[in-house]
Phi, psi and omega in degrees: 000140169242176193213150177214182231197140161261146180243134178273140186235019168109316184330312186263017172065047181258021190228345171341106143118352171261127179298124176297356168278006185253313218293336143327266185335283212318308195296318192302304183328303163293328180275004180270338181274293201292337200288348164295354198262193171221016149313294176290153146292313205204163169210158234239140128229182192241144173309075188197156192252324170262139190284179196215148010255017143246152129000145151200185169279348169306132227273133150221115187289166198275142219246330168275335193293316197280004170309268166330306158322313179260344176311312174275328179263040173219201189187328165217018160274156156265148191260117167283154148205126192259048042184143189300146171275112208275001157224048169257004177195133199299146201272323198284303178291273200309351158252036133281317178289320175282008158283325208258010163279329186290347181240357185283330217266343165099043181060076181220014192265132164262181193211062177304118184235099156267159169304340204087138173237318204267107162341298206305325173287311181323301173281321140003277208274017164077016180275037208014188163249083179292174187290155235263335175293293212296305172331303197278326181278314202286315183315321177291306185299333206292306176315302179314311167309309168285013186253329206279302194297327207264344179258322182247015143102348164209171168235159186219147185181088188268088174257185179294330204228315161256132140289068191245118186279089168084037157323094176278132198218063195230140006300123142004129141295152173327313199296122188282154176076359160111195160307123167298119189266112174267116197258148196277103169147164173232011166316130193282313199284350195210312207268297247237358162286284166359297171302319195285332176269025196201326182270161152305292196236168170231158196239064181264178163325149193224050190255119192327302205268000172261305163347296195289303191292320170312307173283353164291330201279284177325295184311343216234340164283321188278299174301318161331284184306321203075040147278162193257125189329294188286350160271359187256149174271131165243143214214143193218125180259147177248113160291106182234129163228078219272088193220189206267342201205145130340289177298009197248328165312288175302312178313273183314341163301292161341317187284315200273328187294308194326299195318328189282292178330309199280355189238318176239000178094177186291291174335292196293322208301276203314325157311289189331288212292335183276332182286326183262294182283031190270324216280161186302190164066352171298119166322034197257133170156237172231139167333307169334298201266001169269316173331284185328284208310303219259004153298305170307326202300313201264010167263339166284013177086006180301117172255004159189156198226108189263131157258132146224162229225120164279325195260063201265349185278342190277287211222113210258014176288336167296338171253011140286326167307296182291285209309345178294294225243303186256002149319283197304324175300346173239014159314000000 
């Protein structure tokens, strides 16, 4: 199994309480930490301009500039986003711009992608919110545009949802055959078809039995298309809150709800932490018992595990605790 790791850049109200003029430094830092190590594969940030689980005024930095950004301070992780909104930036300019990361970063860029979700934002920045077909259709084009731009160097798509004529996109990324495309979501009927012609890799839940069924839902769109199952990698993000004890468990859930609590009040805090790490499939627990899970995961074909560790701008022993303990353990 391989793995790659998030870095907080605010979205989950993970930079609380750093003066924004520190919150570089802190995200360079980590990722300057895992890219000396050798666990992670990769580190992550999410597309997204507001913060959850409400809007607040708290930083949530922009996920391709930090892109660019780590691309120049980091020399061997690879660079992620889980997952870019595919219409928040005309698809034709972003795959210049991950071309033109792809050659800062030394042919070191993924290409996370999706339709888009959080409403609150979407209108915020003036995209309206079209509908979940309409989303899934620029998606389907979008791709195509970048596959088009990264392997001949321009695109062409009089499509339903883009035009783009002759989109010229040079220099090449580094990569040969271009950035490797993740496609995001585990919708059956559109999204996880979407993955089966176009993608490397797909990124769904990672709860055993949704787990189990998305990917069957996958395997039977690759044979539809005549794509091959097993070459594309499937992959799952994790909330992981990881420590030596139980009780030491629960202690950091506390920690992490008081944090929330100090931005959104009590009520949303605590609804947050139970609902989103509460929910099945999460990395929470004493190594032992995260081990198991993701032990089941990777006998069901799970092939890579994106983790995030909330208090990690804070406190890096829960992801020294896995690179200790449950890495080597699923070796």
């Amino acid at each position: 199994m391989r793995y790659g790791i998030f870095i907080p850049q605010g979205w989950r109200l993970d930079l609380v309480g750093i003066d924004p003029a520190g919150q570089w430094q802190t995200m360079r830092d980590l990722a300057q930490y895992v890219d000396a190590g050798d666990t992670f594969e990769s580190i992550w940030v999410y597309d997204h301009f507001h913060t959850v689980p409400v809007p607040t005024e708290e930083a949530t930095h922009e996920a391709w500039t930090l892109m660019s950004a780590f691309g120049a301070s980091t020399s061997r992780v690879r660079l992620g986003q889980m997952c870019t909104a595919i219409s928040y930036r005309n698809p034709a300019y972003l795959a210049k711009v991950a071309a033109t990361v792809d050659i800062v970063s030394g042919g070191r860029v993924e290409m996370g992608i999706g339709g888009g979700w959080y409403e609150h934002e979407w209108r915020a920045y003036g995209y309206g919110f079209p509908s979940a077909g309409e989303r899934l259709g620029r998606l389907d084009e979008g791709v195509q545009i970048f596959r088009q731009a990264w392997t001949t160097g321009e695109a062409t798509l009089d499509g339903k949802h883009y035009q783009v004529d002759h989109a010229i996109v040079r220099p090449l990324p580094l990569q040969e055959g271009g950035i490797p495309i993740w496609i995001a979501g585990g919708g059956e009927q559109k999204t996880l078809r979407i993955a089966a012609k176009y993608a490397q890799y797909t990124n769904f839940a990672g709860a055993t039995d949704v787990f189990a069924h998305k990917s069957e839902v996958l395997r039977k769109h690759c044979a539809e298309v005549g794509t091959d199952f097993d070459a594309i990698v499937r992959s799952s993000n994790f909330n992981a809150v990881i420590a030596t004890t139980d009780a030491e468990v629960e202690q950091r859930l506390a920690e992490l709800t008081a944090r929330y609590e100090s931005i959104v009040g009590a009520d949303i805090a605590r609804g947050y932490v139970q609902n989103l790490l509460r929910a099945p499939g999460q990395a929470i627990g004493t190594p032992e018992q995260v081990v198991e899970h993701l032990r089941r995961l990777r006998d069901l074909g799970l092939g890579y595990a994106i983790l995030n560790f909330p208090e990690a701008a804070y406190d890096r022993s829960g992801i020294e605790l896995f690179e200790r303990e449950i890495a080597p353990a699923l070796r």
